[in-house]
C-alpha positions in Angstrom: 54.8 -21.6 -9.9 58.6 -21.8 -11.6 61.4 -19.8 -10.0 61.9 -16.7 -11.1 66.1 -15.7 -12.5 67.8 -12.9 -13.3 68.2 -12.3 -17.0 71.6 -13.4 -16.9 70.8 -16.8 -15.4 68.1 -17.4 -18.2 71.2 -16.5 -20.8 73.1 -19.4 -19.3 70.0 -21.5 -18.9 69.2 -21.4 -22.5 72.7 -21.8 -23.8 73.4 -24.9 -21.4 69.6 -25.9 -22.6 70.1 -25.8 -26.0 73.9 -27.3 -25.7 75.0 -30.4 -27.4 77.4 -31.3 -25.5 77.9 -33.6 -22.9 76.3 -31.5 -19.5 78.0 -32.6 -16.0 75.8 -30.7 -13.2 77.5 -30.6 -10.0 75.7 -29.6 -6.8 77.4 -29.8 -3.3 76.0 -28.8 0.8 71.8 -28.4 -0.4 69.6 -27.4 1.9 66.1 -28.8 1.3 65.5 -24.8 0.2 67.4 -25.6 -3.1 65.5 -28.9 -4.0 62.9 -27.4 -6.1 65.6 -24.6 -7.8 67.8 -28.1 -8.3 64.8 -29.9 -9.7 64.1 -26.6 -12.3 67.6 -26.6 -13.3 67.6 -30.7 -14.1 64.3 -30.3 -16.0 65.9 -27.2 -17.9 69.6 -28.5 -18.7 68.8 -32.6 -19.1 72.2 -32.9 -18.0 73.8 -36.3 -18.7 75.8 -36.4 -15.5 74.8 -35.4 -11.8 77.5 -35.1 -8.8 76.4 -34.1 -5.5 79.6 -33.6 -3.7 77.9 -34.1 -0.1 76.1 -32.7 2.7 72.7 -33.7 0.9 70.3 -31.8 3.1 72.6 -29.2 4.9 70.2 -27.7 7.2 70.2 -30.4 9.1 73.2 -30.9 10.9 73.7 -34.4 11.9 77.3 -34.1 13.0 76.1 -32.2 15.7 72.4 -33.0 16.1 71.9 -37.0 15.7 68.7 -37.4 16.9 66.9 -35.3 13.6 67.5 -39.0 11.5 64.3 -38.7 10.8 64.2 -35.5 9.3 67.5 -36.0 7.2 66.2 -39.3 6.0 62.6 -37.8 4.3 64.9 -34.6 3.0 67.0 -37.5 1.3 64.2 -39.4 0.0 62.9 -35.6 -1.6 65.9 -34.9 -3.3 67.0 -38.4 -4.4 63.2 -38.9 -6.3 64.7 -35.4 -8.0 68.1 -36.6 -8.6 66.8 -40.1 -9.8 64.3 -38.6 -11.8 66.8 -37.6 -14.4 68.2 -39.6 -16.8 71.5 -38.8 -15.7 74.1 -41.1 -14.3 74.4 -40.1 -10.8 77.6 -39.7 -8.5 77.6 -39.2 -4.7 80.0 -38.6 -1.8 79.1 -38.6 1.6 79.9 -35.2 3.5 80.7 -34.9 7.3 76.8 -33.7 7.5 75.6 -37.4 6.1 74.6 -40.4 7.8 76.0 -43.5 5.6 73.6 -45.9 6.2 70.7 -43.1 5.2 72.4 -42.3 1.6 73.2 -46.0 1.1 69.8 -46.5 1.4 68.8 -43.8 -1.7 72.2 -43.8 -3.3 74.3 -47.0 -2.4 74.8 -47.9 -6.1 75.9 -44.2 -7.3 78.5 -43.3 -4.0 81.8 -43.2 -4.7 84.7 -42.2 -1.8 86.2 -39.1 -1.0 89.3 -38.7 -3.4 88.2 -41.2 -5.9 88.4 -40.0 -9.9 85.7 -41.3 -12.1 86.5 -40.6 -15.6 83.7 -39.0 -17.8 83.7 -38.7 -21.6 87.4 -39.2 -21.6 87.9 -36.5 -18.7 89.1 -37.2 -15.1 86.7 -35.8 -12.3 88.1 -35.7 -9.1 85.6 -36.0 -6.6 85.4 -35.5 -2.7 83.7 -33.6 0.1 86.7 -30.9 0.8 88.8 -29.3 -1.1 91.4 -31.4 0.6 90.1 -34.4 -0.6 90.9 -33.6 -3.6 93.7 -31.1 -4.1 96.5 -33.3 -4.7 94.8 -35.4 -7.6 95.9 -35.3 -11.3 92.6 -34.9 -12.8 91.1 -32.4 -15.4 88.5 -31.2 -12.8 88.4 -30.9 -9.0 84.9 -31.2 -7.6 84.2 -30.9 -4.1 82.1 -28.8 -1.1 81.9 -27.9 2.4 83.0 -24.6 2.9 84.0 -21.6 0.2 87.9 -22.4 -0.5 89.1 -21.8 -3.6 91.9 -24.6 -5.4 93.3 -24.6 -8.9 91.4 -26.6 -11.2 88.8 -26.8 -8.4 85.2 -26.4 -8.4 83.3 -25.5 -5.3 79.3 -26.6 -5.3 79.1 -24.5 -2.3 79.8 -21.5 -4.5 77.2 -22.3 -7.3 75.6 -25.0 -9.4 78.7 -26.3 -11.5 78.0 -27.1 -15.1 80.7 -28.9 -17.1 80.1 -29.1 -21.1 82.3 -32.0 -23.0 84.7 -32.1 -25.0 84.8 -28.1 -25.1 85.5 -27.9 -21.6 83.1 -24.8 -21.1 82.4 -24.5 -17.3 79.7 -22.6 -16.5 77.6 -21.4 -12.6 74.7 -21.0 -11.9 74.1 -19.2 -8.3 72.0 -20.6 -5.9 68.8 -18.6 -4.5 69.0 -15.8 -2.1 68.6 -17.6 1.1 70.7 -20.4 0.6 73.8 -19.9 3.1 71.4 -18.5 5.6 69.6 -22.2 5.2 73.1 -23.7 5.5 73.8 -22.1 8.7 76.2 -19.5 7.0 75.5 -16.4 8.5 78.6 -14.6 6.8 80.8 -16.0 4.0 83.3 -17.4 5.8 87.1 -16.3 5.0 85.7 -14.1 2.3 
């Protein structure tokens, strides 16, 4: 059964759908509660260009909770099939939630380090986990995660779904489902 949006977020789904342009999707901290709504939005958008900006299955907290391997490693083999699935070239960075040796098992080829800039149709992409990864980078957009700061020029995965359309520049969000912080462990908006 697809997921039911808002008639606002079918607007943006069609016009990102029916776009031209180059799409750059950027997705950042996913609980495995978002995998399926990730999945619908890659099968509805084709996007040419996928970023997760880390934390790849965010309920499970392996910074503080080592022993649930297991777990995190079958959430990463769910959502890299989706990611891979795509025809998209894929970039990764590793999040303070990710085991290393897990992603470079799904991923190894597509990870790229905190701070790096990969360049994109001509465009620079900043890309890290925090906003401080990537704050002080000349670069047309700053992609990153973690937590809900806001930086100039920034865009924050935690936030929304990014969308990037090239050459018009054209950003557009898509909101995650209701639910989603409360599966990241975010009982409030923090700092909000």
């Amino acid at each position: 059964m697809p997921i039911r949006l808002p008639t606002f977020r079918k607007k943006v789904l069609e016009l990102l759908a029916s776009s031209d342009e180059v799409k750059v999707m950027h997705v950042s901290d996913t609980p495995e509660s978002s995998y399926r709504f990730i999945e619908e939005l890659i099968e509805k958008t084709k996007p040419n260009y996928l970023i997760h900006t880390g934390d790849f299955a965010d309920n499970i907290k392996l910074e503080r909770r080592p022993e649930l391997k297991p777990l995190y490693r079958e959430a990463l083999r769910k959502l890299a099939r989706i990611l891979k699935g795509s025809d998209a070239v894929i970039y990764v960075v590793l999040g303070n939630e990710d085991d290393q040796g897990i992603v470079r098992e799904f991923f190894g080829e597509s990870i790229v380090e905190p701070g790096s800039i990969v360049e994109i149709e001509g465009f620079r992409f900043a890309l890290g986990h925090t906003w401080k990864d990537v704050v002080s980078l000349e670069a047309d957009f700053r992609l990153y995660g973690h937590n809900f700061k806001l930086i100039e020029r920034g865009l924050n995965g935690v936030l929304g779904v990014n969308f990037v359309l090239l050459p018009s520049r054209r950003i557009y969000r898509v909101k995650y489902p209701s639910g989603t912080d409360f599966d990241r462990g975010y009982k409030l908006w923090r700092g909000m």
